[in-house]
N, C-alpha and C positions, 0 to 999 in steps of 0.2 A: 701316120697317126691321124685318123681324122677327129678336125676341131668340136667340140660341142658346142652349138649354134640355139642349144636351149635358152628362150630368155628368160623362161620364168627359172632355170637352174641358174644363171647369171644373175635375176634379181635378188635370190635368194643368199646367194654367197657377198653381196654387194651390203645386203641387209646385216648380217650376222658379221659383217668387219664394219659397219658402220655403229651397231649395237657394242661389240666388242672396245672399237676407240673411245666411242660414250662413257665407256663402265668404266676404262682406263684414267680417262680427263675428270673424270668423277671422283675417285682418287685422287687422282693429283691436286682438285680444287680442297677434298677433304684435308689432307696432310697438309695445306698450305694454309688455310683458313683461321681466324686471331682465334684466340682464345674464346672471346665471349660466344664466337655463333656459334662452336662448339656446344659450349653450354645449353644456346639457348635453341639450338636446334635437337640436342640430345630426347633421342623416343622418350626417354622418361620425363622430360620433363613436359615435352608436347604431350604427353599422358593426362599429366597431370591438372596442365592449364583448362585437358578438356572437363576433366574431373570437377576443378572448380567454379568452371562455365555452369554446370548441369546444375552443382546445388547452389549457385547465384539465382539461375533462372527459376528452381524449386522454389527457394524462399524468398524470393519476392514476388513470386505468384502468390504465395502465402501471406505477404504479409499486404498486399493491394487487396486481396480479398478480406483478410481482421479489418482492412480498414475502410471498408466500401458501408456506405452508409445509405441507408433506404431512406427517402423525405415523405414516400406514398404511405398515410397509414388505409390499411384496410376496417372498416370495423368492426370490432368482435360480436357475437351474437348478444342480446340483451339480456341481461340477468333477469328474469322473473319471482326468483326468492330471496328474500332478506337474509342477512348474516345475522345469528341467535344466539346469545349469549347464556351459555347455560350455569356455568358457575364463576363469579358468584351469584348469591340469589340476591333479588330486590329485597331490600331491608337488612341487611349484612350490619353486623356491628363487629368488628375486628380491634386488636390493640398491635395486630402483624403490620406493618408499611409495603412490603414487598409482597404481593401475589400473583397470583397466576389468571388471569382470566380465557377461558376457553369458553368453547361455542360450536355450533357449527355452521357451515357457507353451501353455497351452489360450487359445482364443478367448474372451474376453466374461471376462477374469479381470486382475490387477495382482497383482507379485511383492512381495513381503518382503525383506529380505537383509538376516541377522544373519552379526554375526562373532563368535567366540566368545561366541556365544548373546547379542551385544548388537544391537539393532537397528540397522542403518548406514546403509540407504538403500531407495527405493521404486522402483517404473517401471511404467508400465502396457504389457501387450500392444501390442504394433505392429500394422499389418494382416501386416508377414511370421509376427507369431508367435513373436518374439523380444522380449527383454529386455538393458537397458544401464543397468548403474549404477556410478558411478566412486566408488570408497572410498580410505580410508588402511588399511595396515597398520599393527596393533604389531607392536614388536621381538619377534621369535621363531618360535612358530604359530602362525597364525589359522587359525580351521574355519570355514570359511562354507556357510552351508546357505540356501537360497532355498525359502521358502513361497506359493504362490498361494493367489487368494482371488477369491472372483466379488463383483458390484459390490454384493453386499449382506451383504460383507465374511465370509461362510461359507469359511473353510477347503478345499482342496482335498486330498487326500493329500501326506504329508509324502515328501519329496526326500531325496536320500544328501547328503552332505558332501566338501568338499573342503579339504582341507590347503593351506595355502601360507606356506613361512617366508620371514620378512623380516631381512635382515642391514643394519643402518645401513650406509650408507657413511661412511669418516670425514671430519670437517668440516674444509675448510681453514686454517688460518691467518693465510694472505696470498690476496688475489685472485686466482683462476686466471686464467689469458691468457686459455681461451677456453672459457665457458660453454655445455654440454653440454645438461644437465639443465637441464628447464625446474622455476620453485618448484615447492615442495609446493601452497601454497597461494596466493592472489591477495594480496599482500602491498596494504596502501595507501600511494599514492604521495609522500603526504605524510611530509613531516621532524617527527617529535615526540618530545617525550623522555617517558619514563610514570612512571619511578622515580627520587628523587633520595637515595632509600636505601629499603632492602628493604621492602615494606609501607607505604611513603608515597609513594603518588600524588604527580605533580609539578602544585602548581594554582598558576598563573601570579598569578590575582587571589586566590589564601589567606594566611592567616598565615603568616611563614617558618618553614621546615622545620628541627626539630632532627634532625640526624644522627650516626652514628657514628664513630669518629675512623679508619674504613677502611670510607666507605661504598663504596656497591656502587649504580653508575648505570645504568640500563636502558633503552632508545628503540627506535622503527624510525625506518627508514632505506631508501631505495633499497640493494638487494644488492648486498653486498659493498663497500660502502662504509668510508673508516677516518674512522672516530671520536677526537677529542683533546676531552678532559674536563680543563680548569685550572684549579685553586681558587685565588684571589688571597687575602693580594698576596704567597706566598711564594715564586713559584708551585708550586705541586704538578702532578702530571701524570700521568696515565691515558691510556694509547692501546688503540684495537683496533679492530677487523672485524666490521663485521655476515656474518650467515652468509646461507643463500640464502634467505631468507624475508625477509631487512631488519632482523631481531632482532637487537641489540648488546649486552651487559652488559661493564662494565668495572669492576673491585674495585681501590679504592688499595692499593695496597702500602705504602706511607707513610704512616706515622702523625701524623695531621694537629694541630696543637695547638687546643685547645679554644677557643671564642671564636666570633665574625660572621667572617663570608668572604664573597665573591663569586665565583660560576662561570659559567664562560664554553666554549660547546660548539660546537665547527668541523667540521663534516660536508666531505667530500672526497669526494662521488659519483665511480665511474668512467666518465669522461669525460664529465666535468660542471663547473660552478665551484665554487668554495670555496663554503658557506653558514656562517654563525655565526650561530648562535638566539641570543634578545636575554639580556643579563646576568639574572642572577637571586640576591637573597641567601641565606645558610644562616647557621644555628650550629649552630656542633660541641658536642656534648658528650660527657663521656665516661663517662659511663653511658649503659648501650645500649637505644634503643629498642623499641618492640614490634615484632614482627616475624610478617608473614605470609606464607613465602616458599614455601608449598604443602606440600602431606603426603608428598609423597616420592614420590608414584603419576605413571603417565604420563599424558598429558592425553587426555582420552576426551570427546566431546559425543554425545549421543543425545537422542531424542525422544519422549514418548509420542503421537506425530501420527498421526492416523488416517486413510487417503485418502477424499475426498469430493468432493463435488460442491460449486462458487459460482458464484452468479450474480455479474456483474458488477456496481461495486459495493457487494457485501460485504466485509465486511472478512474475511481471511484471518489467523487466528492460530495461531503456534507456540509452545511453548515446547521450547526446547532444557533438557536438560541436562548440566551441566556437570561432573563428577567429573575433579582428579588435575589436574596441571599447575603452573605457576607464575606466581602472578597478578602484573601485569595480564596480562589477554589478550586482543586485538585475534580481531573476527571481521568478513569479510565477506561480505556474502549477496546473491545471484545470484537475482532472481524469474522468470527464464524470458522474461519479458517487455522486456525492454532497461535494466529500471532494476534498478539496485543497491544497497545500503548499505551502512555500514563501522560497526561498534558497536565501543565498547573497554569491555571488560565487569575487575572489581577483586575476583571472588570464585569461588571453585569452588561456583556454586549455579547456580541456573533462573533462566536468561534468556530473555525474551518478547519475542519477534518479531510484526510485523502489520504486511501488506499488503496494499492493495487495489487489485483488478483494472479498468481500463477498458474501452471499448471496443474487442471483435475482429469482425474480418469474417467472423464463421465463428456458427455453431449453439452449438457447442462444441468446447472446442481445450484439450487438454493441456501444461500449464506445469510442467517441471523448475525445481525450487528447487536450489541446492546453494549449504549454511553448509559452512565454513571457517572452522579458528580455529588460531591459533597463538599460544601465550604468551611469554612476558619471556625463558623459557628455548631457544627455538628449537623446542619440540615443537610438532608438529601432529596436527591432527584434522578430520578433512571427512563433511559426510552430506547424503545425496542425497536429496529429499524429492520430491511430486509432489501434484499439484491439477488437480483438473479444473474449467474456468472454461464457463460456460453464459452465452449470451446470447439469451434470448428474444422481445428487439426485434427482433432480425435479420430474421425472418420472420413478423413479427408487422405487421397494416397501418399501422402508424407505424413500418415499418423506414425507409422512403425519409426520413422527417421527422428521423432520430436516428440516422440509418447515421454522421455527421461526428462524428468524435470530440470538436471542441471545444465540440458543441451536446449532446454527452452530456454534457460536462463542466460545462454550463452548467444542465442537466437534475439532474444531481447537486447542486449548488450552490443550485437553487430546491427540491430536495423536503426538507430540513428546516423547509421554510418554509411549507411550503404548510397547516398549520392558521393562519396567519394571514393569507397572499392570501385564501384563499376565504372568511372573513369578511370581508373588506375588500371583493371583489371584489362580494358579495353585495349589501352597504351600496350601494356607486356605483349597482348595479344598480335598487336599491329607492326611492330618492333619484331616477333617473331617472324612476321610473314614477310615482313621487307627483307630479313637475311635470307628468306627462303626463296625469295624473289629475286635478288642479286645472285642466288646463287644460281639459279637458272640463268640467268642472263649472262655469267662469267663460264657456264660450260658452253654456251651456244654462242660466243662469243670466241672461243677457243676453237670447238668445234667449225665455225663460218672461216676463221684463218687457216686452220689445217687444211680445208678443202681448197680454198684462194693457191698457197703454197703447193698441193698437190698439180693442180691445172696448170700452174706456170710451170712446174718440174716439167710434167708432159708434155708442154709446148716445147721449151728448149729442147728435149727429144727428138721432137720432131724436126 
C-alpha cells in the first residue's frame, strides 16, 4: 500500500483535527464556566449592550449639539422702515384698559411697544407684516411708540407716537345683572384670602396674626362675588363685593375690643354655592401694626427681557418688574404653549419668572407670553412678551427617534445623567470583554498543554 506523501493533504487533515479539538475545548470551557460569564457573554445580551451603545452615542450627539453655543454674532441686514402703528389712532379716548394695538413692521424684524416710554410688550413680524400686542392702559395719557429691531437686535428707525386717554369706568357696588366687559386680567379661580390686616400676609400654618382694632381684610374671589368677614364671638361684621378681577377688601368699621378672636369668611359666588374657608384665630391689639400698603403709585410691571432665541429645553427666564400698587399681588402668566402659572408675589420689587419649552413639531415656532398682575387694591397691569423656541431634532436623523413628546421627556430626564451611565455603561462594557478575553486565554491554554502532552507521548514512543 503505498504511503501518501501529500503534504498539503497532511496539512489539511492536521488542520481539521486541530479545528475539531478547538470546538471540542470550547465546550468544555462553556459547560464548565460560573454562572455570570454565562450571562454576561450570552448573544443577547452582547446584543443588546451593542444596542444601547448606538442610542448613548445618538443622544449625546444630540444633546452636545442643543447645547453648543455660537459667541460670533453676524449682523442682520439694517432695517430701513419704521414699525407703524395703525390702530389705535392718535387722539383715542377709550373707557376699555385692555387693548390690542397693531401695526405694521419690515420683514426679518420684531416690534418694541413702550407706553409712556415704559416698555409694555413685544411681537414678532408675521408673514402679513403686521404686529399685535395686547396692553393695559393708565389712567389718563399713554403715548405709545413702537420700535423695530432686526434679529440681531439693531434698531431700525424710530416711529411717531400715538396718544390714547384712558377714563376708568366706575366700579360697581352690587353685582350687575349682566356682565358686559370681560376682566382686565385672568383672575385665578381659586378662593383665597391674602390679607388678614394691611401688610400681613394670611399664613394658614404661621403664628397668629396680631391686628388692628379696624382691620382691613383683602382675598380673591370669583368676580363679583359678596364676601362676609365675622369676628367671633361678638360677632362683628364686614360685608362686600369683589370687583371684576375677584379682588375684595373689606375695612371694619367697628372698633373691635383688644384680645384673641376667631374669623370666619363665607364667599357667595354668583350662581354658585355658599363656601366658608376654615376658621382661623387673630389678636387684636391696639397699638397698630406695621403696615405696607404701597406708595401711593399705580401698579406698573415691566421687564428688562430681550427677545431671543431657545432651544427646547432651555430654560427661559424673566424677570418682571414691579413698581406702584398695593401688595399682595396676584399674577398670572400665559407661556403660549398651553401651560400656565399663577404667582402671588407680597412686594413692589423683581419677580423671576422661568419656563421651559418641550417638544414642537415645527423647526422653530414663535411663543407669545403674556404676565398679568393685579393687586389687593383692584389695579391692574399686563405685558406681552415673546420667545422664539427652536427645535433641532426635528430635522435632525434622530428626528423620527424623539419626534414623541413623552420620549423627549424622557431624553430630558436621562441627560443630567448621563456623566454617570457612560461610565457605568463603559464598566459593563469592559467587564464583558475581560471574560471574553480569559476565555480565550483558557482555551489556548488548554489547547498549548494538549499539544505539550501530545510530544512527550511521542517521544516516549520513540
Amino acid at each position: 500500500m503505498k504511503q501518501n506523501k501529500n503534504p498539503r493533504a497532511k496539512s489539511s487533515i492536521h488542520r481539521n483535527k486541530s479545528v475539531s479539538k478547538r470546538a471540542a475545548i470550547k465546550h468544555v470551557v462553556h459547560q464548565n464556566r460560573s454562572v455570570r460569564k454565562n450571562i454576561a457573554l450570552h448573544p443577547i445580551n452582547v446584543l443588546f449592550l451593542l444596542c444601547v451603545g448606538v442610542l448613548l452615542v445618538v443622544f449625546t450627539i444630540n444633546v452636545l449639539a442643543d447645547s453648543f453655543t455660537v459667541t460670533a454674532v453676524v449682523p442682520a441686514p439694517a432695517l430701513t422702515d419704521p414699525a407703524t402703528i395703525i390702530s389705535p389712532t392718535d387722539g383715542t379716548q377709550t373707557s376699555t384698559q385692555v387693548i390690542d394695538v397693531t401695526g405694521t413692521c419690515p420683514v426679518g424684524s420684531y416690534v418694541n411697544l413702550t407706553n409712556n416710554s415704559s416698555f409694555v410688550g413685544t411681537d414678532v413680524c408675521s408673514n402679513s407684516l403686521t404686529f399685535d400686542i395686547q396692553i393695559d392702559l393708565a389712567s389718563g395719557a399713554n403715548i405709545l411708540q413702537a420700535q423695530d429691531y432686526n434679529i440681531t437686535n439693531s434698531p431700525g428707525p424710530t416711529s411717531g407716537t400715538v396718544t390714547v386717554t384712558y377714563t376708568p369706568p366706575v366700579q360697581p357696588t352690587n353685582p350687575p345683572v349682566q356682565q358686559n366687559n370681560q376682566p382686565a386680567v385672568v383672575t385665578p379661580s381659586t378662593i383665597q384670602l391674602l390679607d388678614v390686616d394691611k401688610g400681613i400676609p394670611y399664613d394658614a400654618t404661621g403664628p397668629i396674626p396680631t391686628i388692628t382694632q379696624n382691620p382691613t381684610f383683602t382675598g380673591v374671589v370669583p368676580p363679583y362675588s359678596k364676601v362676609v368677614v365675622n369676628i367671633y364671638s361678638n360677632p362683628y361684621t364686614c360685608q362686600t363685593y369683589a370687583n371684576s378681577q375677584g379682588y375684595w377688601s373689606c375695612t371694619f368699621q367697628e372698633t373691635i375690643t383688644p384680645g384673641s378672636h376667631h374669623v370666619v369668611v363665607t364667599i357667595e359666588p354668583p350662581n354658585s354655592k355658599k363656601v366658608v374657608l376654615p376658621e382661623f384665630p387673630i389678636k387684636v391689639s391696639s397699638a397698630t401694626p406695621n403696615s405696607s400698603s404701597g406708595n401711593g403709585l399705580p401698579l406698573r410691571i415691566t421687564s428688562d427681557y430681550t427677545y431671543r432665541i431657545y432651544n427646547i429645553g432651555q430654560v427661559v427666564g424673566i424677570n418682571i418688574l414691579v413698581s406702584g400698587g398695593v401688595p399682595p399681588m396676584a399674577f398670572s402668566i400665559s407661556w403660549g404653549d398651553g401651560n400656565t402659572s399663577t404667582k402671588f408675589w407680597g412686594s413692589d420689587d423683581e419677580l423671576s419668572l422661568s419656563h421651559t419649552y418641550s417638544w414642537i413639531n415645527a423647526t422653530e415656532k414663535h411663543e407669545v407670553i403674556k404676565v398679568e398682575a393685579v393687586d389687593s387694591a383692584g389695579n391692574t397691569s399686563a405685558l406681552q412678551l415673546g420667545v422664539m423656541v427652536r427645535n433641532s431634532a426635528y430635522t435632525s436623523p434622530v428626528a423620527s427617534a424623539t419626534r414623541f413628546s413623552g420620549l423627549w421627556g424622557l431624553f430630558s430626564k436621562i441627560r443630567p445623567w448621563l456623566s454617570i451611565i457612560w461610565p457605568g455603561y463603559l464598566i459593563i462594557v469592559l467587564l464583558v470583554f475581560s471574560f471574553w478575553l480569559g476565555e480565550r486565554q483558557e482555551i489556548e491554554t488548554i489547547m498549548r498543554k494538549r499539544h505539550i502532552n501530545q510530544l512527550k507521548h511521542h517521544g516516549l514512543k520513540r
